[in-house]
PDB file of the backbone (N, CA, C, O) and the ligand in Angstrom, with CONECT records:
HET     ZN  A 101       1
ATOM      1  N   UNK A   1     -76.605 -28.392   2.873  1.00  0.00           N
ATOM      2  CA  UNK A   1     -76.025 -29.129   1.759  1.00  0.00           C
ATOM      3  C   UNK A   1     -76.436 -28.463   0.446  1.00  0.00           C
ATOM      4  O   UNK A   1     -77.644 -28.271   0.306  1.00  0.00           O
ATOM      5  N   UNK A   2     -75.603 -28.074  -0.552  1.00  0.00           N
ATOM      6  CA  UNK A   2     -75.997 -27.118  -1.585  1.00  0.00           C
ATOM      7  C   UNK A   2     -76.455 -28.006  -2.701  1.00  0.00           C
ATOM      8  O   UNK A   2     -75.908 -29.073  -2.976  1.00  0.00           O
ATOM      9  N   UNK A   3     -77.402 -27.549  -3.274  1.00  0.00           N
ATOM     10  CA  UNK A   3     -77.644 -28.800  -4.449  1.00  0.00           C
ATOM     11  C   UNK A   3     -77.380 -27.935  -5.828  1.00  0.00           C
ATOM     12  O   UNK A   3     -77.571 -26.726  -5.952  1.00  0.00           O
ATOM     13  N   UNK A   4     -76.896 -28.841  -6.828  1.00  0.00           N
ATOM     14  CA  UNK A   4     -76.399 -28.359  -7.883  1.00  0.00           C
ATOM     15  C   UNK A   4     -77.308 -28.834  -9.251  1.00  0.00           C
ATOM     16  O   UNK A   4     -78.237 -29.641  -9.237  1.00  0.00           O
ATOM     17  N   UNK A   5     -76.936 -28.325 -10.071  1.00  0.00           N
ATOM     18  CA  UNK A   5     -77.681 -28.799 -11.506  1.00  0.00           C
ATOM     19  C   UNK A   5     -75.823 -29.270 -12.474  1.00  0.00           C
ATOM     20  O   UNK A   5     -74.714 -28.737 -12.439  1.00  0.00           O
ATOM     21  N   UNK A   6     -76.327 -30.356 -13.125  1.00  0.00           N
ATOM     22  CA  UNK A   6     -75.067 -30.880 -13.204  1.00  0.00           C
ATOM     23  C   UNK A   6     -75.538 -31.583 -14.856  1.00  0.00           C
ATOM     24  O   UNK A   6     -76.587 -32.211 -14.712  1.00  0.00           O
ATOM     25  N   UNK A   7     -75.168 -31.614 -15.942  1.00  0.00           N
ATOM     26  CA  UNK A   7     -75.180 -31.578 -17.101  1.00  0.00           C
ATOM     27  C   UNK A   7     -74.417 -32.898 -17.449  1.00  0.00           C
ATOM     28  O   UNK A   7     -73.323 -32.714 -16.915  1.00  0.00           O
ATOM     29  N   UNK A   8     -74.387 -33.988 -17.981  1.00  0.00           N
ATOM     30  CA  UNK A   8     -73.811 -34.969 -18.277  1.00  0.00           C
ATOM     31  C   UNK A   8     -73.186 -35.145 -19.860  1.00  0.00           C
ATOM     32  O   UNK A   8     -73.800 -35.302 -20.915  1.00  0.00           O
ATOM     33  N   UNK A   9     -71.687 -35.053 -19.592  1.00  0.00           N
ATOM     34  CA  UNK A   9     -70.861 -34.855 -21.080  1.00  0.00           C
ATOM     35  C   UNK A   9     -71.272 -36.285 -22.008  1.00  0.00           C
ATOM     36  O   UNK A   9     -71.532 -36.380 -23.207  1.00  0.00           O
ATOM     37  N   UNK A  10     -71.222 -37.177 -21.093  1.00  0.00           N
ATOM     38  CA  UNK A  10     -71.037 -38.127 -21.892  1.00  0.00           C
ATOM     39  C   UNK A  10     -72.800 -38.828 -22.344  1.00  0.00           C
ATOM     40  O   UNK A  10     -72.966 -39.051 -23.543  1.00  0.00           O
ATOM     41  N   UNK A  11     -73.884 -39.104 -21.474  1.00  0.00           N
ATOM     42  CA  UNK A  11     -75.244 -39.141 -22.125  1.00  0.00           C
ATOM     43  C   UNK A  11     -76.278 -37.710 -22.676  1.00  0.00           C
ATOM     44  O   UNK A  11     -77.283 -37.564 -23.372  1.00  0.00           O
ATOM     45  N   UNK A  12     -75.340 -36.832 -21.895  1.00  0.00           N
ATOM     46  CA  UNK A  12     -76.233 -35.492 -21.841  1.00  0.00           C
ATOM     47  C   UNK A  12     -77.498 -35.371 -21.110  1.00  0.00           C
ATOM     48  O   UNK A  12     -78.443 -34.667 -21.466  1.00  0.00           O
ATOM     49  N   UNK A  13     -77.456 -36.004 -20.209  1.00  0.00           N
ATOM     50  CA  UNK A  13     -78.784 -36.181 -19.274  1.00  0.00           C
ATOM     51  C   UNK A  13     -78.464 -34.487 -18.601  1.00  0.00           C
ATOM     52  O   UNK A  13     -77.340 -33.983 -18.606  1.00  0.00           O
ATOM     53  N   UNK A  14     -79.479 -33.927 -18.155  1.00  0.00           N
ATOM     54  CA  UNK A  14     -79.075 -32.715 -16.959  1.00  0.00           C
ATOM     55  C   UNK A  14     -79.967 -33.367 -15.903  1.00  0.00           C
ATOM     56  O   UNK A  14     -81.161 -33.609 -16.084  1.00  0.00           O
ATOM     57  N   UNK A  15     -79.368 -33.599 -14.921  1.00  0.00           N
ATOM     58  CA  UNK A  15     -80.018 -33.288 -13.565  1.00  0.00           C
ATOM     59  C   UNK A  15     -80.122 -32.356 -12.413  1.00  0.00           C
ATOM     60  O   UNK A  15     -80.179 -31.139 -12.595  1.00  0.00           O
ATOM     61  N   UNK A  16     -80.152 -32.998 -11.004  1.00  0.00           N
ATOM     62  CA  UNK A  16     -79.938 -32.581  -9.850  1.00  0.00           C
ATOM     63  C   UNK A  16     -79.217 -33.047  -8.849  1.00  0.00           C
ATOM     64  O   UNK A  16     -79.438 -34.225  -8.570  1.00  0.00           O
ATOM     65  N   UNK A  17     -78.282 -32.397  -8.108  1.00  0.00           N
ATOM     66  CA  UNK A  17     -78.151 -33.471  -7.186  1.00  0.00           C
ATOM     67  C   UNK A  17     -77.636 -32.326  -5.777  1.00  0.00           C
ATOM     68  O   UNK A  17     -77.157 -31.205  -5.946  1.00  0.00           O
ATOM     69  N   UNK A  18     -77.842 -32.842  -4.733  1.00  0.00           N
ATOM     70  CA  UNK A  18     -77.356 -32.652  -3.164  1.00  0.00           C
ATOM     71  C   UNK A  18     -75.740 -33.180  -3.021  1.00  0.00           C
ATOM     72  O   UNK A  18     -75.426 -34.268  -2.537  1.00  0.00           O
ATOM     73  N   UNK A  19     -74.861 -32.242  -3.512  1.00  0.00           N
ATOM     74  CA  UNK A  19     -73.552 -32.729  -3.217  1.00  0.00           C
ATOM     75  C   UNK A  19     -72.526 -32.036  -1.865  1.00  0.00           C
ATOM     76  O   UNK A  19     -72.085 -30.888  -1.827  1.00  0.00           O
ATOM     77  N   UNK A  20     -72.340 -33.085  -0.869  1.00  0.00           N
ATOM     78  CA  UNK A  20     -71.582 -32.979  -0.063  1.00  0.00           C
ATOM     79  C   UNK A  20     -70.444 -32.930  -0.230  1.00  0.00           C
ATOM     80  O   UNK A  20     -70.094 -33.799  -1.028  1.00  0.00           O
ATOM     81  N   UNK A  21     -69.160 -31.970   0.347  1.00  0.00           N
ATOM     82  CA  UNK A  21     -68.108 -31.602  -0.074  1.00  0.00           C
ATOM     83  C   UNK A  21     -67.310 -32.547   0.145  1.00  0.00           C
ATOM     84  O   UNK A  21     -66.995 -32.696   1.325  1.00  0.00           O
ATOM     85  N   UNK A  22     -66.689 -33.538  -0.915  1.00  0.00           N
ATOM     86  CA  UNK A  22     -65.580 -34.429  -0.904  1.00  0.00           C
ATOM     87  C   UNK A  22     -66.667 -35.380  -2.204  1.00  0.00           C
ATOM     88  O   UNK A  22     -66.277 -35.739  -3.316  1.00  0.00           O
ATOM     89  N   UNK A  23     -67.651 -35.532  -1.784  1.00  0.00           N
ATOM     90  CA  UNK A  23     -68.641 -36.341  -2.626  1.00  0.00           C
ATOM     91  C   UNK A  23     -68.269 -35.824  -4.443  1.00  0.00           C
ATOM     92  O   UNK A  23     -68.032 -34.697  -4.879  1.00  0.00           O
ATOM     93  N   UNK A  24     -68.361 -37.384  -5.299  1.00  0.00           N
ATOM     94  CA  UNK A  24     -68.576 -36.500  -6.712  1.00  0.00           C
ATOM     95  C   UNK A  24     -69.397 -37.214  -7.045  1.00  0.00           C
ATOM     96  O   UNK A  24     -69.311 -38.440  -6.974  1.00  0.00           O
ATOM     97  N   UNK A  25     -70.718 -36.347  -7.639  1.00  0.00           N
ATOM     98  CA  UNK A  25     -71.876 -37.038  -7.815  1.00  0.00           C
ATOM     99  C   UNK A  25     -71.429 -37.597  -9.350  1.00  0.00           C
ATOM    100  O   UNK A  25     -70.541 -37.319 -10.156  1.00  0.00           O
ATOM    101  N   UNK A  26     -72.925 -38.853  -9.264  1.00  0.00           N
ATOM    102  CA  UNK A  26     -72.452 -39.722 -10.868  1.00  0.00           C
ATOM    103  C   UNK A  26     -73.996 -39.183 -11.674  1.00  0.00           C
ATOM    104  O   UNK A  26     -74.825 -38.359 -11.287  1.00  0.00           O
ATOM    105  N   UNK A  27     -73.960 -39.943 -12.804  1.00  0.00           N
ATOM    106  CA  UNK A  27     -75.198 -39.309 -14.215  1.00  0.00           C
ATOM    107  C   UNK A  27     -75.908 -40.229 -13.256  1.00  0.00           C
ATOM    108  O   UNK A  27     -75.192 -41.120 -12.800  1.00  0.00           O
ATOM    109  N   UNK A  28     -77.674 -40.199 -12.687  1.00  0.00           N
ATOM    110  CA  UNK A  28     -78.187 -41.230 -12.770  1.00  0.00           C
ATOM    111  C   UNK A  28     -78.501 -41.804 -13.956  1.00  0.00           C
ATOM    112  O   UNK A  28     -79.517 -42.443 -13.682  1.00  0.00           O
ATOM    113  N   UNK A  29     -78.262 -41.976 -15.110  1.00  0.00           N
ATOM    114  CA  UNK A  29     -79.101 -42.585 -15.941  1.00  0.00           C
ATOM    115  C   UNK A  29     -77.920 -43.342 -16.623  1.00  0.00           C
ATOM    116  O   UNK A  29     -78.053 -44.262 -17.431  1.00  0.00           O
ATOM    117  N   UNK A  30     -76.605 -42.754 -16.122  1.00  0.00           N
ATOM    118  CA  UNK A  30     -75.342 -44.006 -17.234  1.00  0.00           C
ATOM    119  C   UNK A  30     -74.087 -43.754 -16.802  1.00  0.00           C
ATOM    120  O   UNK A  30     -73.041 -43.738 -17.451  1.00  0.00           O
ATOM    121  N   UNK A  31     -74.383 -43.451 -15.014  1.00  0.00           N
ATOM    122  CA  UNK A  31     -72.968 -42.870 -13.751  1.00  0.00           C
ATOM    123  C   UNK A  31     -71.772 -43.048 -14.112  1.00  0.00           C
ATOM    124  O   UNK A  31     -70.764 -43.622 -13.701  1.00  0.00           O
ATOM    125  N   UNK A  32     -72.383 -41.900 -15.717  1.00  0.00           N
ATOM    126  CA  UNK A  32     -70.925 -41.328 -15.397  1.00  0.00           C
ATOM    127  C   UNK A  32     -70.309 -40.404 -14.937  1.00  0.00           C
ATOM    128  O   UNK A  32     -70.922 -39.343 -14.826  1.00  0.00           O
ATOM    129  N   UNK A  33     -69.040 -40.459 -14.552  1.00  0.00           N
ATOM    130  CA  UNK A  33     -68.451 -38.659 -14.254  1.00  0.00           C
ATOM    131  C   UNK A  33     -68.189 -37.924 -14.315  1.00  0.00           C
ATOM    132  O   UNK A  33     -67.748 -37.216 -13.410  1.00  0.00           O
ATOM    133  N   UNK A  34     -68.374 -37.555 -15.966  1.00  0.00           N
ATOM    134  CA  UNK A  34     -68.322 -36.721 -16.689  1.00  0.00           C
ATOM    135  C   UNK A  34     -69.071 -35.654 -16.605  1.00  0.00           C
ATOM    136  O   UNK A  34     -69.528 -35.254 -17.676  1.00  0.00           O
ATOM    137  N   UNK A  35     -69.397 -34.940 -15.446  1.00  0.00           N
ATOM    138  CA  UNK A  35     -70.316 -34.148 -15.553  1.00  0.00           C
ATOM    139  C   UNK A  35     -69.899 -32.491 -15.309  1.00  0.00           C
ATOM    140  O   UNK A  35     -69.011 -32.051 -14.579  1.00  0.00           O
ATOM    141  N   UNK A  36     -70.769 -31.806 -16.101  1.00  0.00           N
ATOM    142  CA  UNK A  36     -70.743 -30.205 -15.890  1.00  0.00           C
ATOM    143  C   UNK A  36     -71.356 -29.779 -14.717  1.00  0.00           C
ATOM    144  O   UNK A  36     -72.392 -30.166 -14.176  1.00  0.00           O
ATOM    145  N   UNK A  37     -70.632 -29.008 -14.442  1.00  0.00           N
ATOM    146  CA  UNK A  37     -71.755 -28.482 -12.918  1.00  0.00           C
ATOM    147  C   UNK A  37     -72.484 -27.035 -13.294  1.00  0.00           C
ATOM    148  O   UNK A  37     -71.772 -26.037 -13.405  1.00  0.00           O
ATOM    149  N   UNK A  38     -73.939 -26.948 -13.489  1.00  0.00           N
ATOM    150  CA  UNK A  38     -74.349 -25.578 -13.962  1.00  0.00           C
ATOM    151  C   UNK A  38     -74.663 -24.952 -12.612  1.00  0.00           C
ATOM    152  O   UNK A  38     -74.640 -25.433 -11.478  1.00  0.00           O
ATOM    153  N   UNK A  39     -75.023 -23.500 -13.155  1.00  0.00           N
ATOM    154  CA  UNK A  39     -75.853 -22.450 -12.346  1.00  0.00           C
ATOM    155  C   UNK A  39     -76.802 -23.269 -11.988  1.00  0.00           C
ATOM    156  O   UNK A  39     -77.389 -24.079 -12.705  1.00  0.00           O
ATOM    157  N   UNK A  40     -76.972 -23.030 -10.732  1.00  0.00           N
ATOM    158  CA  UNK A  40     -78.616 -23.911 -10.167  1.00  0.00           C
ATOM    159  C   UNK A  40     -79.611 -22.601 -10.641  1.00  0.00           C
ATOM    160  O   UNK A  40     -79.486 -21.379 -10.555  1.00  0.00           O
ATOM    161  N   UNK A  41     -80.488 -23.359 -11.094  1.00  0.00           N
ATOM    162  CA  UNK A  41     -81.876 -22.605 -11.450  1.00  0.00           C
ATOM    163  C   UNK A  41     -82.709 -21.991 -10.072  1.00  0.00           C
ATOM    164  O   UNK A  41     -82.576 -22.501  -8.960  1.00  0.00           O
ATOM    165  N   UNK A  42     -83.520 -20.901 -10.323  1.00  0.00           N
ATOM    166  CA  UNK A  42     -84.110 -20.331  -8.734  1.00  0.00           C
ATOM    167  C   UNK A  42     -85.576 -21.198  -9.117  1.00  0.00           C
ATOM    168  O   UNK A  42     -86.225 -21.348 -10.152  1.00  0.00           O
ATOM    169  N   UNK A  43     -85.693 -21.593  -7.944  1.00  0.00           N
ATOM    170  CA  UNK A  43     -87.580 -22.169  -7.784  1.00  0.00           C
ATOM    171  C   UNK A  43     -88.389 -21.686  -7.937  1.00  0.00           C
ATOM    172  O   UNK A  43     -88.576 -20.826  -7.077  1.00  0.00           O
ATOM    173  N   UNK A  44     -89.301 -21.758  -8.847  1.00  0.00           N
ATOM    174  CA  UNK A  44     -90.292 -20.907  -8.843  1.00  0.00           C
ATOM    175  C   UNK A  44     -90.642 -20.720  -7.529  1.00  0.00           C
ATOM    176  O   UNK A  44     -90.098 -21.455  -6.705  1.00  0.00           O
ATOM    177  N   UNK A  45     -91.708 -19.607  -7.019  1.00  0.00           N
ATOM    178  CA  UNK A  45     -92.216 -19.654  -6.035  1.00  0.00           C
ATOM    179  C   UNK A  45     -93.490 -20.430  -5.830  1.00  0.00           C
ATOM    180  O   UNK A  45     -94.472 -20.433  -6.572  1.00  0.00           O
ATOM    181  N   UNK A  46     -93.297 -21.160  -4.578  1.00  0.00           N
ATOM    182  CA  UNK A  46     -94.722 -22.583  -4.306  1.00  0.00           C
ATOM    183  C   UNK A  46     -94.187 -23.255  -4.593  1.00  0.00           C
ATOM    184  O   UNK A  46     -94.769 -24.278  -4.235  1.00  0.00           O
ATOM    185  N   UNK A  47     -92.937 -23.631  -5.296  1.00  0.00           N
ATOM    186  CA  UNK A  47     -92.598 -25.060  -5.470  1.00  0.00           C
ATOM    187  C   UNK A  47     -91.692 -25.395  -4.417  1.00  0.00           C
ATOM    188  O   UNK A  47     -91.474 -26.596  -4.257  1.00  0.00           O
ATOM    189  N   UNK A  48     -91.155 -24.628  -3.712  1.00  0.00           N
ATOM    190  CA  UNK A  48     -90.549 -24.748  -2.719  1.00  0.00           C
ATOM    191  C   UNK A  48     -90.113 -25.578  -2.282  1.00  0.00           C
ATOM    192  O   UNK A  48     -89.141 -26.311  -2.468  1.00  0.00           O
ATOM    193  N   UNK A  49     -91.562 -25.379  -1.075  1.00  0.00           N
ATOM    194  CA  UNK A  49     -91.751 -26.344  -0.416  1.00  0.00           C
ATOM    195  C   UNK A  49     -91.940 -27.672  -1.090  1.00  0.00           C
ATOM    196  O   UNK A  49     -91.570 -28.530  -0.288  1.00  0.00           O
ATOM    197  N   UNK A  50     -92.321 -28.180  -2.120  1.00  0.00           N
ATOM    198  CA  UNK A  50     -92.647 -29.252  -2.901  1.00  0.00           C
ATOM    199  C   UNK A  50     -91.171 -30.073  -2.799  1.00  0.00           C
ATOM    200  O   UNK A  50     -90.792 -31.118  -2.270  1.00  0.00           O
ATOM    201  N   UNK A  51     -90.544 -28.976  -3.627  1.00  0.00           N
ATOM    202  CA  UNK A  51     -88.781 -29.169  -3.839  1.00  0.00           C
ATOM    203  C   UNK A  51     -88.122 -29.663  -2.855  1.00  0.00           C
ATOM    204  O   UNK A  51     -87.355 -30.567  -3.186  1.00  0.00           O
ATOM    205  N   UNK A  52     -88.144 -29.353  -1.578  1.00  0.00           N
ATOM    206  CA  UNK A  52     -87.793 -29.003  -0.293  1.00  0.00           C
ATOM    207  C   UNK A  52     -88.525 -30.430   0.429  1.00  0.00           C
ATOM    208  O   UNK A  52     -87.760 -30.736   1.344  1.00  0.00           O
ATOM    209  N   UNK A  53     -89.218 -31.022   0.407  1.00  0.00           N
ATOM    210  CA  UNK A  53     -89.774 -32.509   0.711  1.00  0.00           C
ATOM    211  C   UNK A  53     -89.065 -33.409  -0.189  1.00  0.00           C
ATOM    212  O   UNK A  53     -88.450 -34.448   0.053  1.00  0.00           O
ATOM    213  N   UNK A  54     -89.237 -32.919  -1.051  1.00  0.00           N
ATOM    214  CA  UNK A  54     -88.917 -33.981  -1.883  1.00  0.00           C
ATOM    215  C   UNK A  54     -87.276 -34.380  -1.967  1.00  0.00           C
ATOM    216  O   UNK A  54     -86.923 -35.403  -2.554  1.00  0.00           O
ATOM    217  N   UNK A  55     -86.377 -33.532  -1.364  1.00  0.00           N
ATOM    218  CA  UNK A  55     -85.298 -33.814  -0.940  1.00  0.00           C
ATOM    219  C   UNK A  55     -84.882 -34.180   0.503  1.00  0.00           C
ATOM    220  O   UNK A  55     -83.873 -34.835   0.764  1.00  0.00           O
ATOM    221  N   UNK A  56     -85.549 -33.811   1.200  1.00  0.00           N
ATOM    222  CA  UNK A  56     -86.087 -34.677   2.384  1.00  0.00           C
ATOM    223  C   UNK A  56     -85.931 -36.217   2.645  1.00  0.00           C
ATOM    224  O   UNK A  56     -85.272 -36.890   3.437  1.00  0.00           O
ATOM    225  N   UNK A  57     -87.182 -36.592   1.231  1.00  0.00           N
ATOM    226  CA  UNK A  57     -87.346 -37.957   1.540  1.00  0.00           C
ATOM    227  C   UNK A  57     -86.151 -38.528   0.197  1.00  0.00           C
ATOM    228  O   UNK A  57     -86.383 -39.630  -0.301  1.00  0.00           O
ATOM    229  N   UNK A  58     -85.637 -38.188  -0.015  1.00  0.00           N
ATOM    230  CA  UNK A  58     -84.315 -38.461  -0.489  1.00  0.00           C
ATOM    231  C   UNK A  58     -83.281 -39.002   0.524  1.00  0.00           C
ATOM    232  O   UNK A  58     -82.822 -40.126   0.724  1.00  0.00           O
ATOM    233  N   UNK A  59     -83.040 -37.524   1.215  1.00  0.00           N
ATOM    234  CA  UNK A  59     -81.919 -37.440   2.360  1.00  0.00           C
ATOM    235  C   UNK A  59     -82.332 -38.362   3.164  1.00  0.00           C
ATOM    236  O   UNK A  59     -81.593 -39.320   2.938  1.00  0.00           O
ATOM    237  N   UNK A  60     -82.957 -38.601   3.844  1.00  0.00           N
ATOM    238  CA  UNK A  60     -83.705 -39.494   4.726  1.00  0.00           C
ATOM    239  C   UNK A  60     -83.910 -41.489   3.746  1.00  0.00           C
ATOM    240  O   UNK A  60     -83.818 -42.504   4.436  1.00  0.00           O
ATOM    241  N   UNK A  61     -84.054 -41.535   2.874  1.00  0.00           N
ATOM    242  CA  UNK A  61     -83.909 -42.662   2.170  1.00  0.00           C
ATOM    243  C   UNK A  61     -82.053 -43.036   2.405  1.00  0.00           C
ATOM    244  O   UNK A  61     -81.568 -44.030   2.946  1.00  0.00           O
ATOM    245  N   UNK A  62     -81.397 -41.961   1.843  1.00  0.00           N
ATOM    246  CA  UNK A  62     -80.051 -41.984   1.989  1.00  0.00           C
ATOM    247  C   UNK A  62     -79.308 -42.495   3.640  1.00  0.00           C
ATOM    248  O   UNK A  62     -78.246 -43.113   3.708  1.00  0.00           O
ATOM    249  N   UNK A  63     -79.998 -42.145   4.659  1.00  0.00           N
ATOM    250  CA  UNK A  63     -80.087 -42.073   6.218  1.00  0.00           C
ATOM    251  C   UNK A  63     -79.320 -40.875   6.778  1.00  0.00           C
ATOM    252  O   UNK A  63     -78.554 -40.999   7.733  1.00  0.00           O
ATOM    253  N   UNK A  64     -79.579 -39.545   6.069  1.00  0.00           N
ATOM    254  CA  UNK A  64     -78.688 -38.296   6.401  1.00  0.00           C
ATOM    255  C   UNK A  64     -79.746 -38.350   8.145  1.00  0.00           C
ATOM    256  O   UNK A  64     -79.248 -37.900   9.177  1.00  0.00           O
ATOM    257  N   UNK A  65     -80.987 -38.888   8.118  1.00  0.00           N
ATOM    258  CA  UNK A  65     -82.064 -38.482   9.032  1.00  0.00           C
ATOM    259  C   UNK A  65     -81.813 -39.534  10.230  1.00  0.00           C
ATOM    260  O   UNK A  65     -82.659 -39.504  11.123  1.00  0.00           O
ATOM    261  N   UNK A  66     -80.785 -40.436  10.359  1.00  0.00           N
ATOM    262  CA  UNK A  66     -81.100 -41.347  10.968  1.00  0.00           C
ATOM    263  C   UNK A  66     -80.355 -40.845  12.553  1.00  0.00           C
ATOM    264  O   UNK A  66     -80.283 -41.598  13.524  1.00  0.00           O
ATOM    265  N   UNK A  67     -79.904 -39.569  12.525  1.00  0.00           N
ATOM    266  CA  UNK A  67     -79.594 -39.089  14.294  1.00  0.00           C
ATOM    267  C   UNK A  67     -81.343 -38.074  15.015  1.00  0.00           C
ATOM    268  O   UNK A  67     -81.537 -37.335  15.980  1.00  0.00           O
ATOM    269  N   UNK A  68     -82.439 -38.736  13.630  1.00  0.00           N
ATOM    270  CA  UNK A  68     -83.500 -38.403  14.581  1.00  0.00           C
ATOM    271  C   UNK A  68     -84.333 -39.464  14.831  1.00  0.00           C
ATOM    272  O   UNK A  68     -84.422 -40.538  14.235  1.00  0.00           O
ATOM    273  N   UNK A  69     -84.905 -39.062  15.737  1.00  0.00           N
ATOM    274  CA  UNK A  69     -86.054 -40.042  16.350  1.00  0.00           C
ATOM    275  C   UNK A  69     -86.484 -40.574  15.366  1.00  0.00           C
ATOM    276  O   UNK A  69     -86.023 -40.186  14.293  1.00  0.00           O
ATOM    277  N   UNK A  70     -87.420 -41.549  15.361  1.00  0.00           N
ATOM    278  CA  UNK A  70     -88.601 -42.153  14.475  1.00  0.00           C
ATOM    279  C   UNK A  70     -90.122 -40.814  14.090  1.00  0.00           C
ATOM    280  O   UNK A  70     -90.828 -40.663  13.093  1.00  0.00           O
ATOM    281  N   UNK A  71     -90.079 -40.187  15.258  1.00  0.00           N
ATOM    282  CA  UNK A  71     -91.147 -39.199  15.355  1.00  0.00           C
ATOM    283  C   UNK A  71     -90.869 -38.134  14.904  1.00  0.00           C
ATOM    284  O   UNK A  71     -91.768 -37.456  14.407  1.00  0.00           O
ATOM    285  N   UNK A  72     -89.905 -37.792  14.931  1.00  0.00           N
ATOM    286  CA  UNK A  72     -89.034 -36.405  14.873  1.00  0.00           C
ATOM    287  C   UNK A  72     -88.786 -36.405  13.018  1.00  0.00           C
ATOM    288  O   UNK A  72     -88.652 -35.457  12.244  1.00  0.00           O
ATOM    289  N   UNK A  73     -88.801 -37.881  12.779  1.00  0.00           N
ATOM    290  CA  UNK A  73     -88.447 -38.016  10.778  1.00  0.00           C
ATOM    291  C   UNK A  73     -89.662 -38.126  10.797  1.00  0.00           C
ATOM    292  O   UNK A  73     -89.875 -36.984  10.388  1.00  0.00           O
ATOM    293  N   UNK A  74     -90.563 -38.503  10.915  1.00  0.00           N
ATOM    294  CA  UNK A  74     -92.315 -38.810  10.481  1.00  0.00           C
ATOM    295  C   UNK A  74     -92.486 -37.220  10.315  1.00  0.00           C
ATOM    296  O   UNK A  74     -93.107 -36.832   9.325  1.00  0.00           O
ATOM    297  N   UNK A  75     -91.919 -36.176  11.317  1.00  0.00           N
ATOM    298  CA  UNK A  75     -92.847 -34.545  11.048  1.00  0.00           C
ATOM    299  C   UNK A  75     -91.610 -34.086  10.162  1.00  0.00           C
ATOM    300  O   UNK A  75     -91.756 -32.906   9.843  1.00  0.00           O
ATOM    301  N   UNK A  76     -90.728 -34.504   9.786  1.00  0.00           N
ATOM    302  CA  UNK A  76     -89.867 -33.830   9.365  1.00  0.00           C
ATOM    303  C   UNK A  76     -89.931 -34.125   7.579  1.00  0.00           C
ATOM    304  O   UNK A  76     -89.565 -33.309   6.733  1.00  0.00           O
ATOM    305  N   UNK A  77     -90.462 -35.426   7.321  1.00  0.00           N
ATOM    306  CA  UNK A  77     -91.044 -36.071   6.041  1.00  0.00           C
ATOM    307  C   UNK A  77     -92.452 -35.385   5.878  1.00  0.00           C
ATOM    308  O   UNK A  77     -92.871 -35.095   4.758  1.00  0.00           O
ATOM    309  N   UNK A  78     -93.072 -35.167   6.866  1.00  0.00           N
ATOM    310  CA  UNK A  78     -94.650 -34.398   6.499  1.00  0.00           C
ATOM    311  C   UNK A  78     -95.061 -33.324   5.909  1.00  0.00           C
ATOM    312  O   UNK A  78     -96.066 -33.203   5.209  1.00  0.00           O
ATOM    313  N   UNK A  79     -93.843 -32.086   6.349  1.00  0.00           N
ATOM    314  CA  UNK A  79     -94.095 -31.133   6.200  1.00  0.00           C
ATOM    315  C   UNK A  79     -94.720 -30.265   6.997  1.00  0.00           C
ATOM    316  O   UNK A  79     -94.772 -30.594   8.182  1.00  0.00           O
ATOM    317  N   UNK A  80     -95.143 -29.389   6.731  1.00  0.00           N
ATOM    318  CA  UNK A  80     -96.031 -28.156   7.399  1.00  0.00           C
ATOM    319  C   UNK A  80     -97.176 -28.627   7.824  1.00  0.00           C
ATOM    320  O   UNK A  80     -97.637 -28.581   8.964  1.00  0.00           O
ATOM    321  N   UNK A  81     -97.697 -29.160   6.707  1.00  0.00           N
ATOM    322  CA  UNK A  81     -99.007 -29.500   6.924  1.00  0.00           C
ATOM    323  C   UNK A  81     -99.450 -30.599   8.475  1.00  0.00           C
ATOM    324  O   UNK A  81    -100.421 -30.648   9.230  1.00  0.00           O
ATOM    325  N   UNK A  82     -98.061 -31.389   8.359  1.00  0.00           N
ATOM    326  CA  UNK A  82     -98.878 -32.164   9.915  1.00  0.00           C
ATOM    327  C   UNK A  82     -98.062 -31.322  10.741  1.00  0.00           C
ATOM    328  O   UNK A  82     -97.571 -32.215  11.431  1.00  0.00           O
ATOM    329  N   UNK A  83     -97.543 -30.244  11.191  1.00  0.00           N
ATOM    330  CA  UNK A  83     -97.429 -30.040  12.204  1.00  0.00           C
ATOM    331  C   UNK A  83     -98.510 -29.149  13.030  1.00  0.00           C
ATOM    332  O   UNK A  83     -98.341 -28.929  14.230  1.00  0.00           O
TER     333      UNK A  83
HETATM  334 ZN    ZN A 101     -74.979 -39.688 -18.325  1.00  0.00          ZN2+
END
């Protein structure tokens, strides 16, 4: 799922978002749809993984995670570190 950086015309908020193709993401802060879609920025390196959880427990809040086990989302929310 490609995530984008997306600029808001109408509050000017910039965010982030994980957009699935048909999906049009809204501003979180005043959803609207007015939005620019920018160049996604590259991650620093080490944040990665940070980045990379943290959309995780997004996707998984959302229930993109819910064709796994209970066990299978517990290591998959953990990271590296508990496996
Ligand atoms: Zn906005």
């Amino acid at each position: 799922m490609p995530m984008f950086d997306y600029h808001c015309t109408a509050c000017g908020k910039a965010f982030e978002a994980l957009v699935r193709s048909g999906d049009t993401p809204v501003c979180p802060a005043c959803q609207s749809t007015a939005l620019e879609k920018c160049p996604s920025r590259i991650a620093p390196a080490g944040k990665i993984e940070a980045i990379r959880m943290a959309h995780r427990r997004v996707a998984a809040a959302q229930g993109h995670f819910d064709h796994y086990s209970p066990s299978d989302k517990a290591k998959l929310l953990k990271g590296k570190k508990g496996i």
